[in-house]
C-alpha positions as CSV (number, residue, x, y, z in Angstrom):
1,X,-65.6,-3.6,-77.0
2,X,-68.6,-5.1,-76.1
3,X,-71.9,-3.5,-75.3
4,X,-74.5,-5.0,-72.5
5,X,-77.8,-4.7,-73.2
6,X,-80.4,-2.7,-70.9
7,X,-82.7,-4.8,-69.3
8,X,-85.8,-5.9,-70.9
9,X,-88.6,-7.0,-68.2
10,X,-90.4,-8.5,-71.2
11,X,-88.6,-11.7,-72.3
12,X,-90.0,-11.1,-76.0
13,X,-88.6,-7.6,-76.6
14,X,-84.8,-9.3,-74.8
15,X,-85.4,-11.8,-77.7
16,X,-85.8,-10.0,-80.3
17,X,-82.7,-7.3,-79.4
18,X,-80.5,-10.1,-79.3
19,X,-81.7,-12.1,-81.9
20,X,-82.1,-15.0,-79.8
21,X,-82.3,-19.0,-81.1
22,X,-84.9,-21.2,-80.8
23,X,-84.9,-23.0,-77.2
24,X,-84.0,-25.9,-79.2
25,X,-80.7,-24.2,-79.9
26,X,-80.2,-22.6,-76.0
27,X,-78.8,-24.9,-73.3
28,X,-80.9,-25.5,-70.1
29,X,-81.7,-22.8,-68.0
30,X,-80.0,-23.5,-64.6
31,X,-82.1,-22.4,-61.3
32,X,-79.9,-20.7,-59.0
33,X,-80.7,-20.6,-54.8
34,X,-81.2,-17.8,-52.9
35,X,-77.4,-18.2,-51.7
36,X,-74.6,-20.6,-52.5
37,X,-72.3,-20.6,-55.7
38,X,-72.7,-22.0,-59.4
39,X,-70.0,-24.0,-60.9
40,X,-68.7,-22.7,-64.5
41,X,-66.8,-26.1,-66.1
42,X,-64.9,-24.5,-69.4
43,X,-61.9,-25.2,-72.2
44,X,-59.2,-22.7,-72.7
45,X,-57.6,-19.4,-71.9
46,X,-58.1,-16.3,-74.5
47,X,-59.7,-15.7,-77.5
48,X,-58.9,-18.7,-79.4
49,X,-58.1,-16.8,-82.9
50,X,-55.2,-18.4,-84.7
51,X,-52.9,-20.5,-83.0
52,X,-52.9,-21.9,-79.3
53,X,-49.9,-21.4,-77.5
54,X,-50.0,-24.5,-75.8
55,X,-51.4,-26.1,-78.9
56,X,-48.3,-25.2,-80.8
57,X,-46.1,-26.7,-78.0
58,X,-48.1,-30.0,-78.2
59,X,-47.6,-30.2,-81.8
60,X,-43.8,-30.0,-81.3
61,X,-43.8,-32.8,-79.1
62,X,-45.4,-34.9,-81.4
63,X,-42.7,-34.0,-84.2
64,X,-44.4,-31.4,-86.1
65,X,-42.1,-28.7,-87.7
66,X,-43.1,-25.0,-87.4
67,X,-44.3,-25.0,-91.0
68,X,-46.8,-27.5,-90.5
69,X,-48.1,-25.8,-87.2
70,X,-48.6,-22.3,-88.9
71,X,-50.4,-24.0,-91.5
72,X,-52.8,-25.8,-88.9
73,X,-53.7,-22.4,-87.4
74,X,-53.8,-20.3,-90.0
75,X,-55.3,-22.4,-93.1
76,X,-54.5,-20.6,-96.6
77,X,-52.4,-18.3,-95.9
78,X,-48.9,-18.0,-98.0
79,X,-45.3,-16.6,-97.1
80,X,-43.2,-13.8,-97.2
81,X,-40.8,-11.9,-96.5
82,X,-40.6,-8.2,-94.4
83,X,-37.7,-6.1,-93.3
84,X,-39.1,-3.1,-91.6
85,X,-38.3,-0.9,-88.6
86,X,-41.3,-0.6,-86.0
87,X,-42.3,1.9,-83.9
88,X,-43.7,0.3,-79.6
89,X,-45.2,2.2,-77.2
90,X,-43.4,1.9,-74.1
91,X,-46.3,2.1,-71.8
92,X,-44.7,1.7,-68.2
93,X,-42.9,5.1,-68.9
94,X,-45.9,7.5,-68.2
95,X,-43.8,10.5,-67.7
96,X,-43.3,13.4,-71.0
97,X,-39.3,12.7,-70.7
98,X,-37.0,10.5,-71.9
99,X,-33.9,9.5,-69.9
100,X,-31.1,7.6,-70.8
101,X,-27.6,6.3,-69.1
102,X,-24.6,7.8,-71.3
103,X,-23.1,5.0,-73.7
104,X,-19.9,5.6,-76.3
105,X,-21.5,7.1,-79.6
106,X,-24.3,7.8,-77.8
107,X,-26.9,10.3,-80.4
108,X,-29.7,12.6,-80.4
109,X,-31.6,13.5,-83.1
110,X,-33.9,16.0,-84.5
111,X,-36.9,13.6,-85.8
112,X,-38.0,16.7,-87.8
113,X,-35.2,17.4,-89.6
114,X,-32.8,13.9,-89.4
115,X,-30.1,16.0,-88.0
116,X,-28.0,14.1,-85.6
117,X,-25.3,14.8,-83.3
118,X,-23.3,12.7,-80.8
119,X,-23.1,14.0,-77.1
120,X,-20.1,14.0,-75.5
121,X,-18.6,12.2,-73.0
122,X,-19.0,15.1,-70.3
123,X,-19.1,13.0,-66.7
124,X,-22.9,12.9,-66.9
125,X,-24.8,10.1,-65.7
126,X,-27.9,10.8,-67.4
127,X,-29.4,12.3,-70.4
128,X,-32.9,13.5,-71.2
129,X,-35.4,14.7,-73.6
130,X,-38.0,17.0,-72.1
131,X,-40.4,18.9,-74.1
132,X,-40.4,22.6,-73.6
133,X,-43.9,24.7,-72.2
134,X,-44.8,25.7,-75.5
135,X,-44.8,21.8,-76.7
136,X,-43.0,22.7,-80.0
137,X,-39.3,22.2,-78.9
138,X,-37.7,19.4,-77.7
139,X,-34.8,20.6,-74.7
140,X,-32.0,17.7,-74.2
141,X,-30.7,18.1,-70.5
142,X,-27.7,16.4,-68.5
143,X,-27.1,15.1,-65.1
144,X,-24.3,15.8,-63.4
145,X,-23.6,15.4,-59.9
146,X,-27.6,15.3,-59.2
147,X,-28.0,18.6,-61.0
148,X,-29.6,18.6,-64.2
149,X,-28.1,21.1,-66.9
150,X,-29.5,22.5,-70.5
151,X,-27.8,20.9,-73.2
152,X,-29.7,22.5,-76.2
153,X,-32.8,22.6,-78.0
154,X,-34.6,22.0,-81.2
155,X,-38.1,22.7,-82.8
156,X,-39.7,18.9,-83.3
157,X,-39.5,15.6,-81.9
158,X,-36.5,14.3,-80.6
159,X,-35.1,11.2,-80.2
160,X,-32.0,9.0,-78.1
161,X,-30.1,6.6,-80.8
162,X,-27.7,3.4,-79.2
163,X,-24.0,3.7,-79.8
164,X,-24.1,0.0,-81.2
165,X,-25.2,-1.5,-78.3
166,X,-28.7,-1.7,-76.2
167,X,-29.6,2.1,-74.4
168,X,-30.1,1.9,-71.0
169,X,-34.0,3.6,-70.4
170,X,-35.0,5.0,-66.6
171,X,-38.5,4.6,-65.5
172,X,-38.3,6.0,-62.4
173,X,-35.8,3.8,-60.9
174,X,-36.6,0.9,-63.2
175,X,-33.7,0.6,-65.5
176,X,-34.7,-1.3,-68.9
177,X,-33.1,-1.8,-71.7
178,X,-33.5,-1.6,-75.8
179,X,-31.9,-1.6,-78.6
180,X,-32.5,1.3,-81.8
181,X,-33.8,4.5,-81.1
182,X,-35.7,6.1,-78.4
183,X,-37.7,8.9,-78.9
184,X,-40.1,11.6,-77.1
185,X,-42.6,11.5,-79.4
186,X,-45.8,13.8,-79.9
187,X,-49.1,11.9,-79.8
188,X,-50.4,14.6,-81.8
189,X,-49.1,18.0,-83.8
190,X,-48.8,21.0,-80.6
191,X,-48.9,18.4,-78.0
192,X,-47.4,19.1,-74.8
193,X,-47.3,15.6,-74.1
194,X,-44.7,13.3,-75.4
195,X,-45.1,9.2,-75.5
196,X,-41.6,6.9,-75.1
197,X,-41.9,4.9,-78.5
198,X,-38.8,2.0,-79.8
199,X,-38.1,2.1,-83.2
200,X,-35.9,-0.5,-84.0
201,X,-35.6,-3.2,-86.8
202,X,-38.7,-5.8,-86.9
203,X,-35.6,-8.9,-85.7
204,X,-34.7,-7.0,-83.0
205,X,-38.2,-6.3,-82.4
206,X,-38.9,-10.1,-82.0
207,X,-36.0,-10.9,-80.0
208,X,-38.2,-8.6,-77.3
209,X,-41.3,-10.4,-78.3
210,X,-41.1,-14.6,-78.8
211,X,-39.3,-15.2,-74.9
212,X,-42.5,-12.7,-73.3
213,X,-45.3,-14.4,-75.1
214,X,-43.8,-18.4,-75.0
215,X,-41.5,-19.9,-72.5
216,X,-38.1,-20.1,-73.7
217,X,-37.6,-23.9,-73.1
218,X,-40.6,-25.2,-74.7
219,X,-39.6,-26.9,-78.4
220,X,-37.8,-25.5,-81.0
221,X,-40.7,-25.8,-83.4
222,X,-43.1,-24.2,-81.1
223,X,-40.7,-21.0,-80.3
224,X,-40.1,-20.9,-84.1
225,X,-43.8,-20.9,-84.6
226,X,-44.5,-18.2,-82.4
227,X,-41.9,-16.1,-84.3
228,X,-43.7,-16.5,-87.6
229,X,-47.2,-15.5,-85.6
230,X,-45.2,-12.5,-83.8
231,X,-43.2,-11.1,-87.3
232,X,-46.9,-11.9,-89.6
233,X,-48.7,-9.7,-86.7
234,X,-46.4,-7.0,-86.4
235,X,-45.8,-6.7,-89.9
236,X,-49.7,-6.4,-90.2
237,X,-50.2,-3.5,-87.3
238,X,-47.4,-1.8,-89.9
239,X,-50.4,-1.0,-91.9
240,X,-52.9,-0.9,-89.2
241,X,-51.0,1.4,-86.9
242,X,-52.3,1.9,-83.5
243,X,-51.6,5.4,-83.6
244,X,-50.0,8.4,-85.7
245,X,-47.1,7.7,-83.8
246,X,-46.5,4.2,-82.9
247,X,-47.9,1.0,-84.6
248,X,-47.5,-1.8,-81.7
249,X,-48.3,-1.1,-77.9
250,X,-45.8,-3.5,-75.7
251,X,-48.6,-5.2,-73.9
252,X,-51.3,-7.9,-74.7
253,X,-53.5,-5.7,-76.0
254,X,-50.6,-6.2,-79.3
255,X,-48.1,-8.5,-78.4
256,X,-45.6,-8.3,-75.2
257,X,-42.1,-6.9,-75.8
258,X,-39.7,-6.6,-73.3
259,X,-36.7,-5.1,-74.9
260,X,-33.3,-6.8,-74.7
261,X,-34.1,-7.9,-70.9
262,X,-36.8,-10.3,-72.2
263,X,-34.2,-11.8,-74.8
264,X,-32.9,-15.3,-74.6
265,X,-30.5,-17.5,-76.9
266,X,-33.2,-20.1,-77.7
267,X,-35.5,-17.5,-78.7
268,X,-32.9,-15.6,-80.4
269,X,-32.3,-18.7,-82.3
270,X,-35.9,-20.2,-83.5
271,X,-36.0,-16.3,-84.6
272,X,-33.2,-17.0,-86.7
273,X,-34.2,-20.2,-88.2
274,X,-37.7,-19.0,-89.5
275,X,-35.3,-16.8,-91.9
276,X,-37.8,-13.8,-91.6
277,X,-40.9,-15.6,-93.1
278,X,-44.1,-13.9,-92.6
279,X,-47.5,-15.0,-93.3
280,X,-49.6,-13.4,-96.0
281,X,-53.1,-13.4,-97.3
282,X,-53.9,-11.8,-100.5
283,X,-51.0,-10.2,-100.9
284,X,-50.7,-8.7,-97.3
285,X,-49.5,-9.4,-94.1
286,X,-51.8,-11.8,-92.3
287,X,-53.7,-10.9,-89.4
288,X,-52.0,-13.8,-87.0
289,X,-53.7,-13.8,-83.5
290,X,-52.6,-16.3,-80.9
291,X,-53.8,-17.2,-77.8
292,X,-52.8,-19.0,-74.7
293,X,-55.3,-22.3,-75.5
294,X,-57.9,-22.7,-78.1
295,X,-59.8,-25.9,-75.3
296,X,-59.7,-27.9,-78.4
297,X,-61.4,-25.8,-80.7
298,X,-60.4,-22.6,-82.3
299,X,-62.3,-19.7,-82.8
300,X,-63.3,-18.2,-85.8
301,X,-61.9,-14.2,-86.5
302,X,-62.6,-11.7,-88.6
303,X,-60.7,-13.1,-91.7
304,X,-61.4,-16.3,-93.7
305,X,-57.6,-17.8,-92.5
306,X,-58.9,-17.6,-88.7
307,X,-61.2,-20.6,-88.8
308,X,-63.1,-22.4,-86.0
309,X,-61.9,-26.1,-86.1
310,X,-60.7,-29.1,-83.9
311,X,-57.4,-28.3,-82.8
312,X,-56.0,-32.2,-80.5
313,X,-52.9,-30.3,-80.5
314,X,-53.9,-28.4,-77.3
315,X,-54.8,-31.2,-75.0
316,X,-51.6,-32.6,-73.5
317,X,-50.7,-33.0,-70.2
318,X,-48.5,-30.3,-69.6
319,X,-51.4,-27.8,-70.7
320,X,-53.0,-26.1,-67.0
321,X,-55.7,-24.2,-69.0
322,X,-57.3,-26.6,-71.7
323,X,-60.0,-27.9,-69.1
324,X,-61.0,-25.5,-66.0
325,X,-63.4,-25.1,-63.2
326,X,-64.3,-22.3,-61.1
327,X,-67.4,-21.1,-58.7
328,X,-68.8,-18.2,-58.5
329,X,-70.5,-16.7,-55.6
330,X,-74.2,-15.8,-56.2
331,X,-73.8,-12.3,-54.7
332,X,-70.8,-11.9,-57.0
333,X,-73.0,-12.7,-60.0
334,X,-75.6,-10.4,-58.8
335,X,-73.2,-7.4,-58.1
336,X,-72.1,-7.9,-61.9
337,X,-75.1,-7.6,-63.3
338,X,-77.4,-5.6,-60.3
339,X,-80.1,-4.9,-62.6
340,X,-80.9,-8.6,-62.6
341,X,-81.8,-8.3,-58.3
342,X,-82.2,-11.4,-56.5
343,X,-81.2,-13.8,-59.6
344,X,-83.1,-16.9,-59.9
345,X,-81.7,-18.5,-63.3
346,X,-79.0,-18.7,-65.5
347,X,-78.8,-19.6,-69.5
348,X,-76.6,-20.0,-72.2
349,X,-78.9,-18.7,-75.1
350,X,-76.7,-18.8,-78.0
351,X,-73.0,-20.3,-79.1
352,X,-70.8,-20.3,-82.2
353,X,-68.7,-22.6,-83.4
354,X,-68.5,-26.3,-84.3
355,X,-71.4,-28.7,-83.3
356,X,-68.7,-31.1,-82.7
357,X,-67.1,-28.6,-79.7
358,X,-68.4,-30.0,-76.4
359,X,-71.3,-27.7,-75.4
360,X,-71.9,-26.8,-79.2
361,X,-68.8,-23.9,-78.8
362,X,-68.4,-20.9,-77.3
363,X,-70.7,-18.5,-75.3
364,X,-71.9,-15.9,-77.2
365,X,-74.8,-14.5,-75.4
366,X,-76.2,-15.5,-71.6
367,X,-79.5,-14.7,-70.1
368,X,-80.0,-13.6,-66.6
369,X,-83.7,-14.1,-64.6
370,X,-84.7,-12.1,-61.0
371,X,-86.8,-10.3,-58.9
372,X,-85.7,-6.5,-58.2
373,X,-88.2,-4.4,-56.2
374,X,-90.9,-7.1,-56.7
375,X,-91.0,-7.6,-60.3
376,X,-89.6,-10.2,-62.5
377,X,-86.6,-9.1,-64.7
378,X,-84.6,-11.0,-68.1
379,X,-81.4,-9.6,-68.8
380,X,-79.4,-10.5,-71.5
381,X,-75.8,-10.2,-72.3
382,X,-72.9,-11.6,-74.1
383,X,-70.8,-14.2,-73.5
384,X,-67.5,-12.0,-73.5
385,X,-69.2,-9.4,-71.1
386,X,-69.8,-12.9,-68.4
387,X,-66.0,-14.2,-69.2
388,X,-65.1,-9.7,-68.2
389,X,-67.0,-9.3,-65.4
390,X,-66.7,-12.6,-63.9
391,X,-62.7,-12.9,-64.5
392,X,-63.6,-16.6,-66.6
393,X,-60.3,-17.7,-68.7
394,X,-62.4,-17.9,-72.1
395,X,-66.1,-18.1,-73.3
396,X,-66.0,-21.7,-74.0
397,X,-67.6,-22.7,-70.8
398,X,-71.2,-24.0,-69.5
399,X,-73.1,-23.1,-66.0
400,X,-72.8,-27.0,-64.7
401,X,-74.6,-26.7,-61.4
402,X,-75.4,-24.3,-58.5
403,X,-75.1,-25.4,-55.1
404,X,-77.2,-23.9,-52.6
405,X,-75.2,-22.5,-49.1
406,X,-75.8,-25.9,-46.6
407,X,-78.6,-25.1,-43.8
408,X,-76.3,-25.3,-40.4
409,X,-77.0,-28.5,-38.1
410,X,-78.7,-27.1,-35.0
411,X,-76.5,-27.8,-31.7
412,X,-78.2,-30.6,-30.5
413,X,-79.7,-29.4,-26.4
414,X,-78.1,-31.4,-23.8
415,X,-81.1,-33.0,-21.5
416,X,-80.8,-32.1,-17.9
């Protein structure tokens, strides 16, 4: 999360909050018109921590194995091995119950006590978990003929386990489906709430994972590659849980998982071949982020293996994202920031990264100039707030020109 600062009428004072660089170090300020666009020209599509996406798929098609890739992206790190179960968030299933299609061997289970028992094969066509009104008791229900029946009840959590194959899971009308358990889990001890979690082994897991974050026909090497980022990762969030009761969410704000209906046999197989390697660092599971496409230069992270360095892997021709353009409508600049008023210049202030990276790196902080009410304004911001509000691909971009709205030609008069 990143905060914007307030607006600072004395340029000074804006300075010395953001710890500005010398104008030796800021790009050119750009002078904006009264109406018309500016043109952002930028690299890239994401964070750029770890390894590019599209990167990794360029490597493969210049012969590189998965091993060397990894080692590009995530300098100094070492291997290992996990076999774990995790625990994902199912976050399109916003309703407090669980419902299931019957299946052979089909279990529920008390989570607080491990006590299991299969459900019979009664003629329903759905099961369910609900939780009861006081929140301490989880009530398993049946569908029969449209009618839903009590089954029993338990005090706890409970939880829907597959019969040896994948568990069909109703989302309204959505069927999806996944493979381990499924349970009605309590974000917190009392809850009346309950959050739809899959806990499942971490292959299984990635089976879910590698064909929603790469497409399954890029190279062997790449899809392999992913799989080492996408185990290392998840085997990290093991012990940095996202909450008490789930470690991974399913969407990009971890790493997508679709369940069995995102599975695919090249994917299934690069899994495979990787032989459930992880990526360590000090004796830990690495911290792998990946992103669509580094523009040539990764970004540095948090931890010393996530480096800011060339990366020619990520400019090939079939990569959309490595170089991009877009405008911007003045009014849609000043709607994003509206304490700037009638803006009248742009600047990039500050960057990190390489001095080799075209622009000297990414945007880290912007400066706005206006007018509001009369008086001059300076507004500063960051680089990731811009790329937010103004929906940019990456911060790895410059302000390369505005272009004022063209003056109409007057209709010449005809001459009587």
């Amino acid at each position: 999360m990143h905060r914007v600062l307030q607006i600072a009428l004395s340029a000074v004072l804006a300075g010395a909050l953001l710890g500005l660089p010398s104008a030796a170090e800021a790009d050119t300020a750009l002078p904006v018109p009264a109406t018309g666009t500016i043109t952002l020209t930028g690299h890239g599509y994401g964070h750029g921590h770890g390894m590019s996406q599209y990167g990794a798929q360029g490597a493969a098609r210049q012969g590189r194995t998965w091993s060397e890739i990894v080692a590009h992206y995530y300098p100094g790190t070492q291997r290992g091995k996990i076999a774990r179960n995790v625990r994902v968030l199912i976050s399109a299933d916003t309703s407090d119950d669980v419902v299931v299609s019957p299946q052979t061997g089909l279990t529920v289970i008390n989570t607080a006590t491990g006590t299991a028992t299969t459900l019979p094969a009664n003629g329903a066509d759905r099961w369910r978990l609900a939780v009861a009104a006081s929140g301490s008791r989880t009530v398993v229900h049946f569908r029969k003929g449209g009618a839903w029946s009590y089954w029993s009840s338990f005090v706890g959590d409970g939880a829907f386990r597959d019969g040896g194959g994948p568990m069909t899971l109703w989302i309204g009308s959505t069927a999806r489906h996944y493979r381990g358990n499924l349970v009605a889990a309590s974000p917190s001890a009392g809850s009346r709430s309950r959050d739809t979690v899959n806990e499942l082994g971490i292959e299984p897991y990635l089976r879910g994972v590698v064909a929603r974050e790469m497409p399954s026909s890029w190279a062997p090497a790449a899809l392999a590659a992913q799989a080492v980022a996408a185990r290392s990762y998840a085997a990290y969030e093991l012990q940095h849980p996202r909450a008490s009761h789930y470690q991974l969410c399913d969407t990009t704000s971890c790493q997508v998982f679709g369940g069995v209906d995102a599975e695919t046999a090249a994917t299934d197989q690069a899994i495979r071949s990787t032989g459930g390697v992880i990526l360590t660092y000090g004796g830990g599971p690495a911290f792998t982020q990946f992103a669509s496409s580094s523009g040539g230069f990764t970004s540095a992270g948090s931890v010393p293996y996530l480096v800011s360095k060339a990366d020619p892997w990520d400019d090939w021709t079939g990569n959309p994202v490595h170089d991009w353009t877009k405008e911007i409508d003045i009014r849609v600049l000043e709607r994003a920031f509206p304490a700037v008023g009638d803006l009248k210049s742009i600047q990039v202030t500050a960057r990190y990264g390489p001095s080799t990276a075209e622009w000297g790196g990414r945007v880290s902080k912007v400066r706005l100039t206006g007018v509001k009410n009369g008086v001059k304004t300076t507004f500063d911001t960051y680089g990731d707030t811009v790329r937010s509000k103004l929906g940019l691909r990456s911060t790895f971009f410059t302000f390369s020109k505005a272009t004022p709205t063209p003056t109409p030609t007057p209709t010449p008069t005809p001459t009587p």
